[in-house]
C-alpha positions as CSV (number, residue, x, y, z in Angstrom):
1,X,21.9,-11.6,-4.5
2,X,20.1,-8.5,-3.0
3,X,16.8,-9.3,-4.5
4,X,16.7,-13.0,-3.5
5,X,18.4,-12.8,-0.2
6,X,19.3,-9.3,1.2
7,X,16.1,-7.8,0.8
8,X,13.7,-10.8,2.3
9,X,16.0,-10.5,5.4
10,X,15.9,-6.9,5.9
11,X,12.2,-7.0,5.5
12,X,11.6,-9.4,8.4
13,X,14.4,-7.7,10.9
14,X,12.6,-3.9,9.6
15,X,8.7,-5.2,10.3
16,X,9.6,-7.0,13.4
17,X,11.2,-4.4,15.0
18,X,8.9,-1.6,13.6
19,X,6.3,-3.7,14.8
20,X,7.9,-3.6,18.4
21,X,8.8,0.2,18.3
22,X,4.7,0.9,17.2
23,X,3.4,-0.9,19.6
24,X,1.5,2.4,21.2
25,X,-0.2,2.8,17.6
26,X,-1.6,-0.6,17.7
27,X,-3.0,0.0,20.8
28,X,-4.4,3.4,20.1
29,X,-5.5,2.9,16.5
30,X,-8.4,0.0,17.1
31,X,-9.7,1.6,20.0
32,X,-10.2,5.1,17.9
33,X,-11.7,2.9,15.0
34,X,-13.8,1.3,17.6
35,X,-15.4,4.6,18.9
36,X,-16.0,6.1,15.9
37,X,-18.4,3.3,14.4
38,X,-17.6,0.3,16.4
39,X,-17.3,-1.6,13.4
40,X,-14.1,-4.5,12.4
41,X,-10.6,-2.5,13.3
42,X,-9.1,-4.0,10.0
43,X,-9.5,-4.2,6.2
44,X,-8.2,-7.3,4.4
45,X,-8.1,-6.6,1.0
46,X,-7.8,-9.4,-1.7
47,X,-4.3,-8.5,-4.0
48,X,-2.1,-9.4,-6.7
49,X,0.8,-10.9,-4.8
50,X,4.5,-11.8,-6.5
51,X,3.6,-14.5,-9.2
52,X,0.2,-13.4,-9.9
53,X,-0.9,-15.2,-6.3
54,X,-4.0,-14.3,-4.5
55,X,-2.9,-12.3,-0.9
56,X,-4.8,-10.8,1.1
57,X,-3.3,-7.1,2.2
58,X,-4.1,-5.5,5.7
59,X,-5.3,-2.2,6.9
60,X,-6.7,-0.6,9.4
61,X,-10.1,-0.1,8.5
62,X,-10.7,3.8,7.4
63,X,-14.0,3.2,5.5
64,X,-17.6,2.5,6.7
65,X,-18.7,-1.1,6.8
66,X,-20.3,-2.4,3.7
67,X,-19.6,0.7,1.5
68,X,-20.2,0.9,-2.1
69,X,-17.0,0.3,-4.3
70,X,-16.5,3.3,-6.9
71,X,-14.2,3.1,-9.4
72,X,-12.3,5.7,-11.9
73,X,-12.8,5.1,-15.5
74,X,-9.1,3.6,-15.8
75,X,-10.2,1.0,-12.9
76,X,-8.6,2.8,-10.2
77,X,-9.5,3.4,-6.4
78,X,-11.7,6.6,-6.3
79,X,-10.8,8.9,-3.7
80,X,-11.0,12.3,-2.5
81,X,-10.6,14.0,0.6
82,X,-14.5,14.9,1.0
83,X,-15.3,10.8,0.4
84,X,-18.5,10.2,2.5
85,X,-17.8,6.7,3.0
86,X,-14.4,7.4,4.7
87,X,-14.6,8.0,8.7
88,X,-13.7,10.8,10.9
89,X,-10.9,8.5,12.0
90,X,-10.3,7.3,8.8
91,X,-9.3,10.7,7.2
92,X,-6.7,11.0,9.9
93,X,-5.5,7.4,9.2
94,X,-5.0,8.1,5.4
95,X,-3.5,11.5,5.6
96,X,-0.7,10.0,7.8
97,X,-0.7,6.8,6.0
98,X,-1.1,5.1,9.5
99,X,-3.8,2.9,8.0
100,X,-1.0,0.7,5.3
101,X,0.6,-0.1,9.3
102,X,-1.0,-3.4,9.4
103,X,1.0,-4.3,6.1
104,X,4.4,-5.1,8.2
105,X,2.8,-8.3,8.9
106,X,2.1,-9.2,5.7
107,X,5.6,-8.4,5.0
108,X,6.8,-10.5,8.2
109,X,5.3,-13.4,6.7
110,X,6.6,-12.9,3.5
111,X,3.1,-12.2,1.7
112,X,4.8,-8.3,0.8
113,X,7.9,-6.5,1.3
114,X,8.6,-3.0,2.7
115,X,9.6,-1.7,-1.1
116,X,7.4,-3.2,-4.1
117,X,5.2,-1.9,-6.9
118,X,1.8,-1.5,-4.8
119,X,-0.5,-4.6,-4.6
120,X,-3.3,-4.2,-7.9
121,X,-6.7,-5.8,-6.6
122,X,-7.6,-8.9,-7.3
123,X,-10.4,-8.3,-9.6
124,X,-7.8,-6.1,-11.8
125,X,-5.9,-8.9,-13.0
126,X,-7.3,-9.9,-16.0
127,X,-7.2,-6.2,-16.9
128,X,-3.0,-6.5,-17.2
129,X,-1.8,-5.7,-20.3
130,X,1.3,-8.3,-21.9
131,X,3.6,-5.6,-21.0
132,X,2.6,-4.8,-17.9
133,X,2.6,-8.3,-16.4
134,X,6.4,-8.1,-14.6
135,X,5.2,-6.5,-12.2
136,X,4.5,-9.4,-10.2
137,X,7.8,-10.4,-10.6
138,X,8.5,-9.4,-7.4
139,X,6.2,-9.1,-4.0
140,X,4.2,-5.9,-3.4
141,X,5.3,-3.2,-1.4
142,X,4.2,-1.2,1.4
143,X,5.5,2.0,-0.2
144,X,7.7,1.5,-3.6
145,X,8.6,3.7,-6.8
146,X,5.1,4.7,-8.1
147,X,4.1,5.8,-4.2
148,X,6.7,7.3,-3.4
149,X,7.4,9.7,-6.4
150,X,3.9,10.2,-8.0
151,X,1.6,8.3,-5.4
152,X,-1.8,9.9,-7.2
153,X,-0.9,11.8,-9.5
154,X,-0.5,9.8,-12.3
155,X,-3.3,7.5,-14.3
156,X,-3.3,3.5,-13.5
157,X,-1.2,2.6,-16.9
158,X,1.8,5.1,-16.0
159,X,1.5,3.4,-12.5
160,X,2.1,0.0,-13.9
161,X,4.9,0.6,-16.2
162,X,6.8,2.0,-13.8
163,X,6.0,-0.8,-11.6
164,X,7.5,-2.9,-14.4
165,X,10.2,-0.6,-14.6
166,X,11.2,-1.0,-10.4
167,X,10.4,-4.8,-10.9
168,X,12.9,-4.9,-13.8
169,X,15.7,-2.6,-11.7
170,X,15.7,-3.7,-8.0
171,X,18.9,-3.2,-6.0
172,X,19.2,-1.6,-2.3
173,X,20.4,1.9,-3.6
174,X,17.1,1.9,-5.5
175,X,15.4,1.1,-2.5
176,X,17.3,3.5,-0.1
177,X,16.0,6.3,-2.3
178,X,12.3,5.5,-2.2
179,X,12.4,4.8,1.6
180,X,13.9,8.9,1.3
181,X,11.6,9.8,-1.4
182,X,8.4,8.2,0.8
183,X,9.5,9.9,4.1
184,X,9.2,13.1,2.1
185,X,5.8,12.3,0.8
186,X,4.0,11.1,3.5
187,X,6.0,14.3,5.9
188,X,4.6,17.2,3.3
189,X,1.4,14.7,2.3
190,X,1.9,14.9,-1.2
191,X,-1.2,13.5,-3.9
192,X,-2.9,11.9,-1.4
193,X,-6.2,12.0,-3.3
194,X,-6.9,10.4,-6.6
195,X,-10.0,12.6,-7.3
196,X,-9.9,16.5,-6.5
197,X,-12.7,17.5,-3.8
């Protein structure tokens, strides 16, 4: 009942009113982007969505324009916190995770949900191991297990089992403890960066 129901509501009454309530950061956020390199205010990033289904997952932009796309040997997002590509404004954006923002309206229309495994790209999918598959059994999340209690720290295979793991284990006391457990990360700004400076 929680999965099906419970959580789809709380995710559009959470993201609407969040949406309301950050209102000032919306405002703020594009013009900084804007001054910095005058380039597009958002990233919309092509995703795994629930049922293997191509979404397309906003952020405030935090990389130059038309940057090359370098990848770990596991297929992962390189990252560090000296990344050339990455903006003045865009290191500020990604230390206080401002830049996943945009994401409550993917969640408002039911693309994502506030708590989910984290939304693979698209290209990744054929990649997917047989037992890592359930984690599209439910709809990505803005922050979820994996985020919250390892974020970076671990390689992209221990990310998706445990993905499978949350996907296989939803309920609301679940998801009350990584909405605690993501507070404390993104507060004390723990394994940001994939790749060590």
């Amino acid at each position: 009942m929680y999965e099906k129901y419970i959580k789809r509501m709380l995710d559009i009454i959470i993201s609407g009113i969040s949406l309301l309530i950050l209102l000032p950061i919306w405002i703020i956020v594009p013009i900084l982007i804007k001054i910095d390199d005058g380039g597009c205010v958002f990233y919309k990033a092509p995703r795994i969505g629930k049922d293997s289904k191509k979404i397309y997952m906003l952020k405030f932009r935090s990389m130059k324009e038309n940057n090359v796309d370098i990848r770990n040997a596991d297929g992962s997002t390189y990252n560090s916190e000296d990344d050339p590509r990455v903006t003045k404004t865009g290191k500020l954006l990604r230390k206080t995770s401002i830049d996943e923002l945009p994401q409550l309206l993917n969640v408002l229309i039911g693309d994502m949900s506030l708590i989910g495994p984290r939304a693979s790209t698209w290209d990744s999918l054929e990649a997917y191991q047989k037992d890592e598959l359930d984690k599209m059994k439910v709809r990505p999340g803005i922050s979820g297990y994996t985020q919250a209690y390892y974020r970076n720290s671990i390689s992209m295979r221990e990310k998706r089992i445990n993905d499978v793991w949350y996907a296989n284990n939803v309920s609301f006391l679940l998801d009350v403890k990584i909405v605690l457990k993501t507070i404390e990360t993104v507060i004390f700004r723990k394994n940001i960066y994939t790749n060590k400076s």
